[in-house]
Biotite code that builds the C-alpha atoms (Angstrom):
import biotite.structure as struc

atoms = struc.array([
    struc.Atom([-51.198, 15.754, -32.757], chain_id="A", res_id=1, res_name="UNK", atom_name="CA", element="C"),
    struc.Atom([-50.971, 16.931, -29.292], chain_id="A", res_id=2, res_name="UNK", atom_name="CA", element="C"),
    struc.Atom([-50.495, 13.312, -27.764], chain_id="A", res_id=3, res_name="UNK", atom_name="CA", element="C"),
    struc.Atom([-47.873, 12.684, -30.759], chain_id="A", res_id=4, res_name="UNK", atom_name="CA", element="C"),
    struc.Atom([-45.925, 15.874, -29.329], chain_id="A", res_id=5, res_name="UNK", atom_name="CA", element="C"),
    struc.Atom([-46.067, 14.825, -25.986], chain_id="A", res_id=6, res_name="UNK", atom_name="CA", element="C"),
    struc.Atom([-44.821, 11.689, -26.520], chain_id="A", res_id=7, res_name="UNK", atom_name="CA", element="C"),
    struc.Atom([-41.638, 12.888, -28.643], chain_id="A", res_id=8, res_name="UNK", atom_name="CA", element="C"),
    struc.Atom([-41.177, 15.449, -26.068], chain_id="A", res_id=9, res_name="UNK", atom_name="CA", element="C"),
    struc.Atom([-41.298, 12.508, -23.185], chain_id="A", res_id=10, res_name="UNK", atom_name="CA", element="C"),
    struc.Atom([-39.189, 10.268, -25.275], chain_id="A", res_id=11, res_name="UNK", atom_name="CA", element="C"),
    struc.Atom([-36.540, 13.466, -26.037], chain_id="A", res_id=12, res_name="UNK", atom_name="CA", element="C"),
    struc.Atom([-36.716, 13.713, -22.176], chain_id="A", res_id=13, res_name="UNK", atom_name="CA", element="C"),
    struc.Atom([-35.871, 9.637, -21.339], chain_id="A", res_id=14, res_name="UNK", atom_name="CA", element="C"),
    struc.Atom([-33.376, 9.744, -23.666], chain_id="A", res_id=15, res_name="UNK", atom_name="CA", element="C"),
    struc.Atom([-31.318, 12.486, -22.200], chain_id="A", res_id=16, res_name="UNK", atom_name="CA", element="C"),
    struc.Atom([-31.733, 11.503, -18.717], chain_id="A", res_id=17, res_name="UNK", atom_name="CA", element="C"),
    struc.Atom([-30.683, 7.842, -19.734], chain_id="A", res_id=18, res_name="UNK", atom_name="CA", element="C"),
    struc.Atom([-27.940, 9.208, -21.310], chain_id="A", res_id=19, res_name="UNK", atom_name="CA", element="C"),
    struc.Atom([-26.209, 11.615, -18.799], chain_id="A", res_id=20, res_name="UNK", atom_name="CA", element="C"),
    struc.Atom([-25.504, 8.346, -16.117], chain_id="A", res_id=21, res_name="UNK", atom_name="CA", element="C"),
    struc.Atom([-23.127, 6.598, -17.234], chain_id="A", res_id=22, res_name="UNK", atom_name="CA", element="C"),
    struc.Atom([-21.439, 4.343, -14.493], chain_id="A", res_id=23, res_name="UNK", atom_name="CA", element="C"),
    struc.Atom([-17.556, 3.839, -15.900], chain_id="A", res_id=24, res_name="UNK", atom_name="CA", element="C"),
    struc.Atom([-16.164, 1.522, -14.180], chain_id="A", res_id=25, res_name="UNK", atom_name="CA", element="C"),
    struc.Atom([-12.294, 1.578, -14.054], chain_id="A", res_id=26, res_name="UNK", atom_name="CA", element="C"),
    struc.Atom([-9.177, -0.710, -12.870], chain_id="A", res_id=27, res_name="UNK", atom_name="CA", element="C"),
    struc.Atom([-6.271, 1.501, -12.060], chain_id="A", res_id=28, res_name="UNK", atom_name="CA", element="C"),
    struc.Atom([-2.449, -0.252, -11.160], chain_id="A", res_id=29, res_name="UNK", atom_name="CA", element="C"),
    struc.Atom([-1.388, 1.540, -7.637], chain_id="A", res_id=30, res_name="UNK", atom_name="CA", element="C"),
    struc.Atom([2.068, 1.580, -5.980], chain_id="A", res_id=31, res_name="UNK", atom_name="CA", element="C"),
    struc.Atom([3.452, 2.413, -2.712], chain_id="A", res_id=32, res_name="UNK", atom_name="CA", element="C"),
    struc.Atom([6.244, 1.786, -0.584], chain_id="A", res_id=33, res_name="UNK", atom_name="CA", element="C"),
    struc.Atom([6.919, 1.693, 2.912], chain_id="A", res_id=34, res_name="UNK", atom_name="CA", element="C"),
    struc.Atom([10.710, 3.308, 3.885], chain_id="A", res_id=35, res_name="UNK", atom_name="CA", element="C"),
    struc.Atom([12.408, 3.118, 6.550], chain_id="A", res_id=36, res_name="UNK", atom_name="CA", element="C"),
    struc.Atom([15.887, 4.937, 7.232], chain_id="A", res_id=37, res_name="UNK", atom_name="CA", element="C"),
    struc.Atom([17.523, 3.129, 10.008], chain_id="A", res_id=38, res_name="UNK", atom_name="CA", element="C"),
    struc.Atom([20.254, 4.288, 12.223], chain_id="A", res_id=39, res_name="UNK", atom_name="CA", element="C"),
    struc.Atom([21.121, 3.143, 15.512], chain_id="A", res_id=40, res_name="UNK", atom_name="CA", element="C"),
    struc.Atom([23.896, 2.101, 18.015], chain_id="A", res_id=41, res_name="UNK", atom_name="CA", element="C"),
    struc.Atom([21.898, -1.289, 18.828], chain_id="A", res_id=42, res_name="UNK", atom_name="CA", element="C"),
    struc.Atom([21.412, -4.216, 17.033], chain_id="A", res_id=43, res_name="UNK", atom_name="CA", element="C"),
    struc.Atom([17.454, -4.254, 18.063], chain_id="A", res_id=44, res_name="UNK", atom_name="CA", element="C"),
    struc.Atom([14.867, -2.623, 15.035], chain_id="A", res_id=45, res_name="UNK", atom_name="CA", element="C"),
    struc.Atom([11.820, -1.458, 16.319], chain_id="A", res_id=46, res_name="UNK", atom_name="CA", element="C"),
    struc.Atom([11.039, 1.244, 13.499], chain_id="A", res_id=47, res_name="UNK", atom_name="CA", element="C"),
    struc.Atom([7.820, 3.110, 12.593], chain_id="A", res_id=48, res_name="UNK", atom_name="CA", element="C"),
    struc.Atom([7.039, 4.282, 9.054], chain_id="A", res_id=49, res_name="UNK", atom_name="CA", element="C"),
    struc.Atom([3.734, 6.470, 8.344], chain_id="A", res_id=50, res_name="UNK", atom_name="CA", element="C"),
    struc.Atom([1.603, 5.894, 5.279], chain_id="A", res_id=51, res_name="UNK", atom_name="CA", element="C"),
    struc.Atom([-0.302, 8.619, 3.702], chain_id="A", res_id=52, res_name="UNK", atom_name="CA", element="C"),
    struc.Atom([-1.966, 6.843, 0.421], chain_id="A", res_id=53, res_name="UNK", atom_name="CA", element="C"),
    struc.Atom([-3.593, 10.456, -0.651], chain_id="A", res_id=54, res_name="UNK", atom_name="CA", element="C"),
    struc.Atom([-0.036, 11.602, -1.667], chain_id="A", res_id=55, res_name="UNK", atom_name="CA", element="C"),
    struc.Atom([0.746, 8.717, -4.190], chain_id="A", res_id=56, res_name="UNK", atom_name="CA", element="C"),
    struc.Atom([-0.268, 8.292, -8.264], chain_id="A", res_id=57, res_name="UNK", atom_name="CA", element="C"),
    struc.Atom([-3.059, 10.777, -8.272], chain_id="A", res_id=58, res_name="UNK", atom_name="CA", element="C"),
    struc.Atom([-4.935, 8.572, -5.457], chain_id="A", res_id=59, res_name="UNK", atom_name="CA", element="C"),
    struc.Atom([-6.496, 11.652, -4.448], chain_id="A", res_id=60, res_name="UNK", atom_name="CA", element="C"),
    struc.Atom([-8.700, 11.377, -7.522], chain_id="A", res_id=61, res_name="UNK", atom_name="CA", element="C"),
    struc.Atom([-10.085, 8.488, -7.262], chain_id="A", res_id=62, res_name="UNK", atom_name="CA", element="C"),
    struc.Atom([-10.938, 8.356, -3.594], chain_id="A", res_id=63, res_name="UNK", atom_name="CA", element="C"),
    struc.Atom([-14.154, 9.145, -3.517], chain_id="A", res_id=64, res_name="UNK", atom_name="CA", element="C"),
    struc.Atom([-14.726, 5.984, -5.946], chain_id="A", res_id=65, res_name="UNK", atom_name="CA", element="C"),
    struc.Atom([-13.207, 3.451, -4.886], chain_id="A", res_id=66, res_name="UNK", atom_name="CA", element="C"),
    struc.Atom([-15.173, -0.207, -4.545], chain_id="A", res_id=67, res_name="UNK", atom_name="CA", element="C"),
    struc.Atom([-11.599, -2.414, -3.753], chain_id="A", res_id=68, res_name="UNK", atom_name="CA", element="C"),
    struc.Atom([-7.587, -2.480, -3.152], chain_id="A", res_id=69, res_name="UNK", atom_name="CA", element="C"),
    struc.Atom([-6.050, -5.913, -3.588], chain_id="A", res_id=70, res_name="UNK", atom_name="CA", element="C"),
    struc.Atom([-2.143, -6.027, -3.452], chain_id="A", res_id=71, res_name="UNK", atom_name="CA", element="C"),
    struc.Atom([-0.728, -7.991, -5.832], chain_id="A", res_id=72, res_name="UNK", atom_name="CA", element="C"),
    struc.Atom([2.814, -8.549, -4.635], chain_id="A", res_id=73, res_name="UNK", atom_name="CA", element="C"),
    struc.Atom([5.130, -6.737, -2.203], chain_id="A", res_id=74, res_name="UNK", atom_name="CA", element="C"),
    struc.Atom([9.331, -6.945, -2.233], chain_id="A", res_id=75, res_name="UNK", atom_name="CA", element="C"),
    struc.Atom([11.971, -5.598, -0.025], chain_id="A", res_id=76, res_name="UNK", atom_name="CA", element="C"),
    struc.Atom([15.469, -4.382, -0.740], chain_id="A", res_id=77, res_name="UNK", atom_name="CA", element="C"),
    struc.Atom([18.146, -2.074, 0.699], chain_id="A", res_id=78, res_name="UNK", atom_name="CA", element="C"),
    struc.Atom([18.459, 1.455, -1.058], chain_id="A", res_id=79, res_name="UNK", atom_name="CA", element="C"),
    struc.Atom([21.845, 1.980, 0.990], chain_id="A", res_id=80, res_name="UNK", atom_name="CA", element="C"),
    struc.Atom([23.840, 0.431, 3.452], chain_id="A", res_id=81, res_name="UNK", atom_name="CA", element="C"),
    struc.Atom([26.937, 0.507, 5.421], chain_id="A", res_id=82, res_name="UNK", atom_name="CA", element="C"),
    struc.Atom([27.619, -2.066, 7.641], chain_id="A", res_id=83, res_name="UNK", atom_name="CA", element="C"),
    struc.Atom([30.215, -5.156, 7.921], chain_id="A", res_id=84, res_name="UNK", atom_name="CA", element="C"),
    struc.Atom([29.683, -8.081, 5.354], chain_id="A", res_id=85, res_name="UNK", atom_name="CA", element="C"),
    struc.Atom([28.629, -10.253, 7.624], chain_id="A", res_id=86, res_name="UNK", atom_name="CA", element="C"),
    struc.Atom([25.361, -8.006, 9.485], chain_id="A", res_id=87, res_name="UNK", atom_name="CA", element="C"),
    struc.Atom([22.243, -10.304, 9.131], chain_id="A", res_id=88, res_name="UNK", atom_name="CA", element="C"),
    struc.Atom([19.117, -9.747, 9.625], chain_id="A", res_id=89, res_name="UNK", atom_name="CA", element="C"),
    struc.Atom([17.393, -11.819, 11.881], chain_id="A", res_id=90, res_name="UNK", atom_name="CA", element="C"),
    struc.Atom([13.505, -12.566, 13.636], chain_id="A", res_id=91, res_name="UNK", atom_name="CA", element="C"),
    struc.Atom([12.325, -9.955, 11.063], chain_id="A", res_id=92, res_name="UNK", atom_name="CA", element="C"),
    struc.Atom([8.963, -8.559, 10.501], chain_id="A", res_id=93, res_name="UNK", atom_name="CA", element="C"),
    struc.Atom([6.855, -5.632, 9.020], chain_id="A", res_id=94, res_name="UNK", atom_name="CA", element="C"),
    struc.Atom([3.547, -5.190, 10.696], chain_id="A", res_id=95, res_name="UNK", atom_name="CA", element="C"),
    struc.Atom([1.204, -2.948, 10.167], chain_id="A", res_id=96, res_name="UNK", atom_name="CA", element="C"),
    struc.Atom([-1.297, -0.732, 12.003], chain_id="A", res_id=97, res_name="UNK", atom_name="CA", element="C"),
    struc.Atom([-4.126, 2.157, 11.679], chain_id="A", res_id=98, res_name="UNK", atom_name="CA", element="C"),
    struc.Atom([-2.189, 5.474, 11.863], chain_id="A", res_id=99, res_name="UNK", atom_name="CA", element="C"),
    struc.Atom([-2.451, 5.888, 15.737], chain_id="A", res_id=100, res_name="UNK", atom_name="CA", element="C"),
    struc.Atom([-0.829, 2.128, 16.141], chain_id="A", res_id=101, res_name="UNK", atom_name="CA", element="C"),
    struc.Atom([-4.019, 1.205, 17.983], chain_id="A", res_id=102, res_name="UNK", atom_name="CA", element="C"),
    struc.Atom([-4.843, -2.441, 16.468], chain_id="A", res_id=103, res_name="UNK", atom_name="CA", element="C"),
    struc.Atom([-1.919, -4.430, 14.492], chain_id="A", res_id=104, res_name="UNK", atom_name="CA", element="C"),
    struc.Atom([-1.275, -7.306, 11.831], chain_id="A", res_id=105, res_name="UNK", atom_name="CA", element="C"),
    struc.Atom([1.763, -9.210, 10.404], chain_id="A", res_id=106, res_name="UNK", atom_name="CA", element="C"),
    struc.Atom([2.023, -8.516, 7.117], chain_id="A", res_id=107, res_name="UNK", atom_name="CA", element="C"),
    struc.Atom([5.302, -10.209, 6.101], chain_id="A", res_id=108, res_name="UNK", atom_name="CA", element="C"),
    struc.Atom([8.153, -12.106, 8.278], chain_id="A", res_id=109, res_name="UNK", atom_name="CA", element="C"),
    struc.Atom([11.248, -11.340, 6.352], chain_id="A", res_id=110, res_name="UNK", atom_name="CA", element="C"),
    struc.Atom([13.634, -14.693, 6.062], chain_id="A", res_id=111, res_name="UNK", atom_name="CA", element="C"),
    struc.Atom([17.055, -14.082, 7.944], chain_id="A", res_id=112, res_name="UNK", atom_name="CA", element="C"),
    struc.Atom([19.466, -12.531, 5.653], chain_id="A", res_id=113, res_name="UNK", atom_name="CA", element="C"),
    struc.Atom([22.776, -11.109, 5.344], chain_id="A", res_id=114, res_name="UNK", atom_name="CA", element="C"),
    struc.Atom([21.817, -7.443, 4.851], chain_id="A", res_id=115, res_name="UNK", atom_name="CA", element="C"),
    struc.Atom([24.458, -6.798, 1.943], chain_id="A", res_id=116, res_name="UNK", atom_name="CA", element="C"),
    struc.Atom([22.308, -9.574, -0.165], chain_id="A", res_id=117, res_name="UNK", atom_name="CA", element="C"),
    struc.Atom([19.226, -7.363, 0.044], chain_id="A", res_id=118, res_name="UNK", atom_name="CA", element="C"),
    struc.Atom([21.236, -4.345, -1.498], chain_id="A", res_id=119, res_name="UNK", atom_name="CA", element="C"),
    struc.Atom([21.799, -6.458, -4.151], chain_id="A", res_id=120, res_name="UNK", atom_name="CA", element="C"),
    struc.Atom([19.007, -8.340, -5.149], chain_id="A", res_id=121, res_name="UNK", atom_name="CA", element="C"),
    struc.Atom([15.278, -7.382, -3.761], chain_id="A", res_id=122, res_name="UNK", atom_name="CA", element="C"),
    struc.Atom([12.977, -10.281, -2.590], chain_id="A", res_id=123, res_name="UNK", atom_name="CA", element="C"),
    struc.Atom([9.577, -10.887, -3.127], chain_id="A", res_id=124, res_name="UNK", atom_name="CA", element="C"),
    struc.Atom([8.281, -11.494, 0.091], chain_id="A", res_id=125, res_name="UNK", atom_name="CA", element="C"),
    struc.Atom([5.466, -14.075, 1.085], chain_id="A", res_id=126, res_name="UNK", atom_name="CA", element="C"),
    struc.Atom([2.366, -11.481, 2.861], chain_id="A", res_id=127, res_name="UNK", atom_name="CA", element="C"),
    struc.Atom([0.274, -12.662, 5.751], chain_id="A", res_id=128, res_name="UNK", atom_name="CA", element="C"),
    struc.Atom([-3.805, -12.086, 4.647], chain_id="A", res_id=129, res_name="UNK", atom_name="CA", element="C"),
    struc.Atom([-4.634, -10.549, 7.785], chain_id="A", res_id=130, res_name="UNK", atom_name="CA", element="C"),
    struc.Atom([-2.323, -7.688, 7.312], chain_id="A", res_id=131, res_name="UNK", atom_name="CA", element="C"),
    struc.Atom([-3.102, -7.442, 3.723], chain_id="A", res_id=132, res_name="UNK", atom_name="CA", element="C"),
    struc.Atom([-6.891, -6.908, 4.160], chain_id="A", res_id=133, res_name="UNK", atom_name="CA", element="C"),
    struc.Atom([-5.691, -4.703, 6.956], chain_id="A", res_id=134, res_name="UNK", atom_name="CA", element="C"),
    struc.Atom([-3.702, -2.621, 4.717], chain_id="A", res_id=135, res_name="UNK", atom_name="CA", element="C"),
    struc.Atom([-6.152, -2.490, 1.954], chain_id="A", res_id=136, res_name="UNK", atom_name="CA", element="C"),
    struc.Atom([-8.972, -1.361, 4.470], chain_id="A", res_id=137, res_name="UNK", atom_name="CA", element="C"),
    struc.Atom([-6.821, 1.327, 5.738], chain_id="A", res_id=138, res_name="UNK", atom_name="CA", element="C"),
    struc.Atom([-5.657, 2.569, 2.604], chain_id="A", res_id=139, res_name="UNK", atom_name="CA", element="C"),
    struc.Atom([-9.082, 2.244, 1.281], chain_id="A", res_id=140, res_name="UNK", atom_name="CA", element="C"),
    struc.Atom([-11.046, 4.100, 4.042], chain_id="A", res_id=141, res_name="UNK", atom_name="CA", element="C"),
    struc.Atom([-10.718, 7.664, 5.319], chain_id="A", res_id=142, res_name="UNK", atom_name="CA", element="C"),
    struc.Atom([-8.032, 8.709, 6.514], chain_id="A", res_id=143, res_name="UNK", atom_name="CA", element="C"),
    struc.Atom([-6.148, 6.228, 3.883], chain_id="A", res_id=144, res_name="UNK", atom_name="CA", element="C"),
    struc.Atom([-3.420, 5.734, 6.140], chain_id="A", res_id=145, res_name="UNK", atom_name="CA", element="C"),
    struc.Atom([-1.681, 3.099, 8.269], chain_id="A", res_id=146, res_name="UNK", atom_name="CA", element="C"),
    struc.Atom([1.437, 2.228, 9.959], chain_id="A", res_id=147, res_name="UNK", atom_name="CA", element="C"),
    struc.Atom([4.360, 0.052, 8.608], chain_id="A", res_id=148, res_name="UNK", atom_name="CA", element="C"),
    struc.Atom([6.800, -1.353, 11.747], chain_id="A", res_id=149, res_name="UNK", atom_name="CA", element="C"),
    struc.Atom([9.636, -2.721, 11.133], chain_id="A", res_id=150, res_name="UNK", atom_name="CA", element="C"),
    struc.Atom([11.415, -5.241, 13.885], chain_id="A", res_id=151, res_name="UNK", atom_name="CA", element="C"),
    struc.Atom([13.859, -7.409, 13.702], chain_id="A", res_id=152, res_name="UNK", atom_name="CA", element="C"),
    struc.Atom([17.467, -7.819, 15.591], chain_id="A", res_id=153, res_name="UNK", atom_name="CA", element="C"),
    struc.Atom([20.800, -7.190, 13.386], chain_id="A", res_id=154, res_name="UNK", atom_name="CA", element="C"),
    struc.Atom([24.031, -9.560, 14.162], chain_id="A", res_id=155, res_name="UNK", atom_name="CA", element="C"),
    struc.Atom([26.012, -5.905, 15.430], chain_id="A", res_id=156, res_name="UNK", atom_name="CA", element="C"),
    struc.Atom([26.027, -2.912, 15.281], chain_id="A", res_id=157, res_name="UNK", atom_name="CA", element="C"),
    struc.Atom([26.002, 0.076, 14.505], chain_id="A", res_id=158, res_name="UNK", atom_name="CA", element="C"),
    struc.Atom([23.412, -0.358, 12.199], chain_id="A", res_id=159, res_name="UNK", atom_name="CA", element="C"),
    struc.Atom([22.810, 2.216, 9.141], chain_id="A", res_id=160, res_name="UNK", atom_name="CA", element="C"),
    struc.Atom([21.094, 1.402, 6.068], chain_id="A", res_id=161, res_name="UNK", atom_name="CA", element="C"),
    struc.Atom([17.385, 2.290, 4.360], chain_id="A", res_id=162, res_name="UNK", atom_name="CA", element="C"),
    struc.Atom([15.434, -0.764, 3.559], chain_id="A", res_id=163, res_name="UNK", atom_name="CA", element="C"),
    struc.Atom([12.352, -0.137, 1.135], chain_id="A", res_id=164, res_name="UNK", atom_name="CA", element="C"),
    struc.Atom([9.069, -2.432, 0.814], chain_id="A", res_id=165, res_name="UNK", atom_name="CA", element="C"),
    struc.Atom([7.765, -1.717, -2.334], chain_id="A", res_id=166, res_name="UNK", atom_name="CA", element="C"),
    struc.Atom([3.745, -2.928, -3.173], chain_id="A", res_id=167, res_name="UNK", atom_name="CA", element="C"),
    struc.Atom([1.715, -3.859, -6.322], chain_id="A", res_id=168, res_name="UNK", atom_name="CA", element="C"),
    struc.Atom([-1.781, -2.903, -6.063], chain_id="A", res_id=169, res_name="UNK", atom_name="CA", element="C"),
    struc.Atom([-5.213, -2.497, -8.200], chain_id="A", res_id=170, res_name="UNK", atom_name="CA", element="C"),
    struc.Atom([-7.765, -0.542, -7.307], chain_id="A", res_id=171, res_name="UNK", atom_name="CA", element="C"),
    struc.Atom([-10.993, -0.797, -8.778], chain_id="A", res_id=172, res_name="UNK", atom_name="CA", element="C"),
    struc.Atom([-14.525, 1.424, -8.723], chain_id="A", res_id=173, res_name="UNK", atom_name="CA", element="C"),
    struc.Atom([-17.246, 3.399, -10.178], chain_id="A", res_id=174, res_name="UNK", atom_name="CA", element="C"),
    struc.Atom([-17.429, 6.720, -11.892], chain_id="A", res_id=175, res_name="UNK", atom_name="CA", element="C"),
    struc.Atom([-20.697, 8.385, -12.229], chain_id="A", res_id=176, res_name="UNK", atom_name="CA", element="C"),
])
């Protein structure tokens, strides 16, 4: 009787400890953008754009769990601009870096374009994989933050308008 207690009691015991781990695993979409509000007198870009992932879609609760980042897609548009007809954009491209701007990577070389056409329409742009996995590993990893520079040379100036890169992403871990 005694053995036939015992094991009930170790059984009773398995059984809850089995139960209370659950691993959930979980796929969440993620979004982010990198903005940056350009105005200058010179026709030269050279602009710098911080990324704090911690402050976007509730990433803050999931940090602690996450196994992967992969970007899915990224596009580019104007949000405003005010410049002659004719401005184009020319020998563009967003790079990226860790937050201090130590080590760098391409991430996308923007075609040349008349700037009015990106207010328009945005463009899905073609992303380097060394600046992706860059991005993802910084985003990933404490601090979850990187860099986003933006060069290029306009046709004239002065040069005003906002110009938004906008990113797909899934991230993917394990609750406990």
């Amino acid at each position: 009787m005694r053995i036939r207690l015992y094991l009930t009691l170790l059984a009773a015991i398995f059984l809850v400890a089995s139960s209370s781990c659950y691993i959930i695993n979980f796929s969440k979409d993620f979004e982010f953008d990198l903005t940056f509000e350009v105005n200058s007198d010179t026709t030269s870009l050279n602009e710098i754009y911080l990324l704090d992932a911690v402050v976007y879609n509730n990433f803050e609760e999931y940090v602690d769990y996450i196994e992967t980042i992969e970007i899915k897609s990224a596009t580019c548009s104007l949000t405003s601009f005010s410049g002659t007809d004719d401005q184009t954009l020319t020998n563009g491209l967003l790079t990226v870096s860790d937050e201090n701007g130590s080590e760098s990577h391409v991430l996308a070389t923007l075609p040349t374009e008349l700037l009015q056409h990106l207010l328009i329409a945005e463009r899905t742009l073609n992303l380097d994989e060394a600046g992706i996995n860059m991005v993802e590993g910084l985003i990933k990893n404490a601090p979850h933050k990187c860099q986003g520079i933006l060069t290029g040379d306009i046709s004239s100036s002065p040069v005003n308008f906002t110009m938004k890169f906008h990113f797909l992403a899934t991230i993917t871990g394990s609750l406990l």
